[in-house]
N, C-alpha and C positions, 0 to 999 in steps of 0.2 A: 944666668939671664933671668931677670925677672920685667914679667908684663905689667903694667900699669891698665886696666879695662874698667870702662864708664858701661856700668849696666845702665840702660837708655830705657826707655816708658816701655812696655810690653804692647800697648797700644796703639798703632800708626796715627794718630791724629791728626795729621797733617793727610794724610787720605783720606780718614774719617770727613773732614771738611770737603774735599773735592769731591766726594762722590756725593755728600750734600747738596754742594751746588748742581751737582749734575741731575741729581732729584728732582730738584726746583727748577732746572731750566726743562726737562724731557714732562714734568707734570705742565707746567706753562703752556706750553708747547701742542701738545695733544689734547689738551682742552682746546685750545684754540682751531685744533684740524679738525676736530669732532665739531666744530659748529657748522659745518657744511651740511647740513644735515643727508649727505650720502646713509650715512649707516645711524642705526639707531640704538647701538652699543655704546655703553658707556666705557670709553678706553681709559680715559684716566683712572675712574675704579681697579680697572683691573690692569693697569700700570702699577698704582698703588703695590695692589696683591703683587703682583712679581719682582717689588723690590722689596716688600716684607718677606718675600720666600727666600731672595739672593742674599738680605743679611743673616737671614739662620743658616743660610748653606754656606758664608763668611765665616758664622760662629763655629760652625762644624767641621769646616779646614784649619782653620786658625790654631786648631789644638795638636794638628801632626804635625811634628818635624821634618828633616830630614830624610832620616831612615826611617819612617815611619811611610811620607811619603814614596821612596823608593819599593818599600813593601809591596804599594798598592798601586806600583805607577803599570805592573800588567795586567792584573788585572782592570784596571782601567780600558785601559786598552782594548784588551780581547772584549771587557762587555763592550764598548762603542763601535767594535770591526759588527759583532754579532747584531747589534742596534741598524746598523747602515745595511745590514743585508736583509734584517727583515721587515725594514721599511720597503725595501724593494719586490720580495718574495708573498708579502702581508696580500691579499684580498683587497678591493677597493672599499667594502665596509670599513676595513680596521687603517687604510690608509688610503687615503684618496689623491687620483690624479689632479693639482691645482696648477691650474697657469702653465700647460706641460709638463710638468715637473711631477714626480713622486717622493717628495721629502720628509711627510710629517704624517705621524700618527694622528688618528681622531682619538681624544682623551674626555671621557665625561666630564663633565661641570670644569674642564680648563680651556674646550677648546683641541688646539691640535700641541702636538709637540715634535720639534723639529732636533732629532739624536745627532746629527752633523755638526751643529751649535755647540754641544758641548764634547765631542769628540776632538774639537780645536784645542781643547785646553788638557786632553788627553792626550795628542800629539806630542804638547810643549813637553810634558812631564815625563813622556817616553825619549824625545831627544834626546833630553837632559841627562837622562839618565844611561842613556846609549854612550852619549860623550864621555860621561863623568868615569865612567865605570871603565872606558876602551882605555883614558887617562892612566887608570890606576894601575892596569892591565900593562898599559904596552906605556911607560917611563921612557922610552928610547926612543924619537922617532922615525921613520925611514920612511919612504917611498909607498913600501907595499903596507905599511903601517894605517899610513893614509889613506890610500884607496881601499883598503879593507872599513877605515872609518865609515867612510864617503858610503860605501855600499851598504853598509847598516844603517845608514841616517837615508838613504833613497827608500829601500824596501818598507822601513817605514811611515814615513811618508808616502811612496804610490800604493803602499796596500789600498789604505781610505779611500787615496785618489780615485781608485778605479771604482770600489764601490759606490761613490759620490757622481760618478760619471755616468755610474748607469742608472741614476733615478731619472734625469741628469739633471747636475747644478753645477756649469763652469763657475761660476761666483765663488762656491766655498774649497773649489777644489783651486782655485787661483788662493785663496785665504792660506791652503795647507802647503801649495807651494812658498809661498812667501814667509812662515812661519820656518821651514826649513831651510829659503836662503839666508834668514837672518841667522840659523842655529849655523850652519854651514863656516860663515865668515867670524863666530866665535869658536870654531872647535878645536882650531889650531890645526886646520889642513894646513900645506903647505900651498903657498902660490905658483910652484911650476904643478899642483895639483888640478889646483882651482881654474886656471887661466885657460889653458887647451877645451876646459868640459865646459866655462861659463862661455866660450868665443862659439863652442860647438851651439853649444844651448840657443846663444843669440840669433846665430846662424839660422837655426830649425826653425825659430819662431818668426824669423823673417819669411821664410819658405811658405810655413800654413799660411802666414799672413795674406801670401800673395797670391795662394790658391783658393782662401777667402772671396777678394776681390776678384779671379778669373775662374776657377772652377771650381766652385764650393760644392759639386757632389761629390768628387772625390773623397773629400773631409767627410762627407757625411756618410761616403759607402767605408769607409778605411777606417773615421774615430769616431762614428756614430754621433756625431755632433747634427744636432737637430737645426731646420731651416730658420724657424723663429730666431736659434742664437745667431744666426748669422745676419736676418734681419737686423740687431739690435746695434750690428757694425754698422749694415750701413745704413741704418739711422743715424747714429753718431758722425759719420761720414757727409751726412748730407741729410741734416733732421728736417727741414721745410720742404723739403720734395716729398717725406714719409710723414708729412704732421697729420695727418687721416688716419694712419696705422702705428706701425712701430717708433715712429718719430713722436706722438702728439704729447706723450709723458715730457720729453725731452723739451722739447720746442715751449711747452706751459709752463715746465722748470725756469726755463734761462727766462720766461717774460716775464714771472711773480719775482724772480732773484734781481733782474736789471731792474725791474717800477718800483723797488724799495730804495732803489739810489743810497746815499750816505748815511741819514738817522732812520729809515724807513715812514711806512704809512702809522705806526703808534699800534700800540698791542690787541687783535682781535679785528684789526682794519684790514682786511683781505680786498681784492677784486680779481683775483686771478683762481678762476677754480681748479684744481688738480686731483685728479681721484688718489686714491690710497695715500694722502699725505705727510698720514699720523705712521706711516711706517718710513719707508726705503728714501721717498722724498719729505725728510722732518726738514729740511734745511732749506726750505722751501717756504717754511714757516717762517723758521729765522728770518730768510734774505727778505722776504716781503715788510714783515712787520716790525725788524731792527734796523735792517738794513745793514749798512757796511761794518757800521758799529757795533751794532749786536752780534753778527756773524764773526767778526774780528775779534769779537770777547769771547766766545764760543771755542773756536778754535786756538788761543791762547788758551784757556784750562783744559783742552786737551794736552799741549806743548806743557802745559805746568805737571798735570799727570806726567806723559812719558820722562820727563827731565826726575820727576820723583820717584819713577820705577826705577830709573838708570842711578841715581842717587844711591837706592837701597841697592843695587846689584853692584855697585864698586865699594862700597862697606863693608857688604858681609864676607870673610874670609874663607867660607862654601863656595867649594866651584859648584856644587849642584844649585844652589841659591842662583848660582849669577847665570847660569846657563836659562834658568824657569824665567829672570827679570827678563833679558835677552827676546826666548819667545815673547813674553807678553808683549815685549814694544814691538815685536815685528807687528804680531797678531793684532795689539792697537794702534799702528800707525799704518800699515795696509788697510784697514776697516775706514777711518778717518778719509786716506788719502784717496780713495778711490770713490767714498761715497760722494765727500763731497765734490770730488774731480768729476762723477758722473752727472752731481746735479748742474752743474755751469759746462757742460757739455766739453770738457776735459779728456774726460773718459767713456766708456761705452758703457751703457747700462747694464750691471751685474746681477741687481738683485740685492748685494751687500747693506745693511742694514748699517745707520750711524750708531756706533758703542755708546750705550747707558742713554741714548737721547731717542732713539725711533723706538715704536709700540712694539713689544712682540715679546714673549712671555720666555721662549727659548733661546734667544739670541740674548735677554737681559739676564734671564739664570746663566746662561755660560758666563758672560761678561765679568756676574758677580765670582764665580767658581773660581775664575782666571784670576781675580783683582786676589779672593781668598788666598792663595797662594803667597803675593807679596806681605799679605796682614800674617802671615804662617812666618815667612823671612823675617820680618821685623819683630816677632814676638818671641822667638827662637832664639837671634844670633846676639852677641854681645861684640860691640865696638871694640878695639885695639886702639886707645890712643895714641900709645906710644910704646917702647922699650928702651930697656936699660941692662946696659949688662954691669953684674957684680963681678 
């Protein structure tokens, strides 16, 4: 048998350009939210800085392989569980309560930094490698095979959860659920596995759902979920009764995103003001000042992204490879679909921040960390074009 193998560019270039663009529309962007003059920080600068720091943390993944990454996928790990606990444990000096929440360290001369952000892409690599390895392990599959999987892919996953829960941030703890369903339905459970636990699962979330709506202390005395997140439902439920309080983010979302209509108001042309809109509401920008067209080319180079993750992940002949592309789309299309489901009042307000396009220093260094890993895939693996047997 002999293989015929196309050594390919070691370089992804073809990502190289879309994170380009993604540069250019998220600089665009937050220039134009900074002209509100709310804050008198210069965000783009320091947008700038946190994509020159995610291509060196590109260049400094990009050189492990494989086993290389599997080396360092626990301790990855164990530092981001240790990270999530002591952002919680930490003093208000060294970490402060914001917007309820206790998520981010205070960092000299960077501001805050937020260990959760890149704990997502610590997740991905510990799946990955949960799967890869139970694969090698257990060749046969059966029954108790699987739900031994199932249970090593849960524990990891709710470890974070819970310490993500008690800062609290539902947002990124919905991020690490979703990161796991997607690793779940590549891992090769069985579906008389999956089917009874996903009908249970639906089941439960209809439940909280509807003690949400009828008696949310419960929720609050049993999962410690806080009154504000519940506020944020029924905002979303009913944002013009709440446009004074929890509703008015939502309600000034959907008027700047509908007064843009088809081509928008033309770039830097705002009349709708929104607080914090150079973060969590960026698309806010978009829908104002592009309109359907811009926001529709936006969300196309995200679609061009995932299709080029999924591309790299059905090439390389690594199941640990394919498992890492796997998260990353979960991890980039839950981010996408929910931020911008939340700004068009789709979705209830998370928090969730739009990948590589909204400000924020932690959320775009994970982003980059994440993206490093497929520039790691493609710089690694060698193509199969074909075979032949002698």
């Amino acid at each position: 048998m002999t293989s015929n193998i196309n050594k390919t560019s070691k370089i992804d270039y073809t990502l190289v350009f879309i994170l380009m663009l993604f540069f250019v529309a998220s600089c665009l962007c937050i220039y134009s939210a900074q002209q509100t003059g709310q804050y008198k920080e210069n965000f783009l600068m320091k947008q700038i800085i946190w994509y020159g720091i995610g291509t060196a943390m590109i260049a400094g993944v990009i050189s492990l392989d494989s086993d290389q990454l599997k080396k360092i996928t626990w301790y990855a790990y164990g530092f981001g569980l240790f990270m999530l606990l002591a952002v919680v444990v930490s003093p208000a000096s060294i970490a402060p309560t914001i917007n309820g929440a206790k998520s981010w360290f205070k960092v000299p001369a960077m501001g805050s930094l937020q260990p959760s952000e890149f704990v997502k892409v610590f997740i991905i690599l510990a799946l990955a490698k949960v799967i890869d390895d139970h694969h090698i392990k257990n060749p046969v599959k059966t029954i108790q095979t699987d739900l031994w999987l199932l249970g090593k892919l849960l524990i990891v996953t709710l470890v974070p959860v819970m310490l993500v829960m008690l800062q609290p941030d539902l947002g990124t703890s919905l991020v690490f659920i979703a990161i796991l369903l997607g690793m779940i339905f590549i891992s090769g459970i069985s579906w008389k596995v999956l089917v009874p636990i996903f009908s249970f699962g639906g089941l439960l979330i209809a439940v909280i759902f509807y003690f949400i709506l009828v008696s949310p202390d419960i929720l609050e005395k049993y999962l410690g979920v806080k009154q504000y997140q519940f506020g944020r439902i029924y905002s979303w439920l009913d944002p013009y009764n709440y446009q004074s309080s929890t509703g008015f983010q939502l309600t000034r979302s959907m008027l700047a995103i509908g007064s843009g209509e088809t081509g928008g108001k033309g770039y830097g042309h705002r009349d709708i003001y929104l607080p914090e809109s150079q973060t969590d509401f960026i698309f806010t920008v978009i829908g104002e000042e592009f309109g359907f067209i811009g926001s529709s080319i936006l969300v196309s180079l995200f679609f061009l992204l995932i299709y080029h993750i999924t591309k790299v992940g059905m090439e390389t002949k690594n199941n640990f490879y394919t498992y890492l592309c796997v998260g990353m789309i979960s991890f980039i299309t839950f981010h996408v679909f929910q931020n911008i489901g939340m700004t068009i009042g789709l979705l209830p307000i998370t928090g969730i921040p739009l990948p590589f396009i909204s400000y924020g220093g932690s959320s775009l260094m994970g982003n980059m960390l994440g993206i490093g890993l497929i520039f790691s895939i493609r710089y690694h693996y060698k193509k199969y074009m074909f075979s032949t047997s002698s």
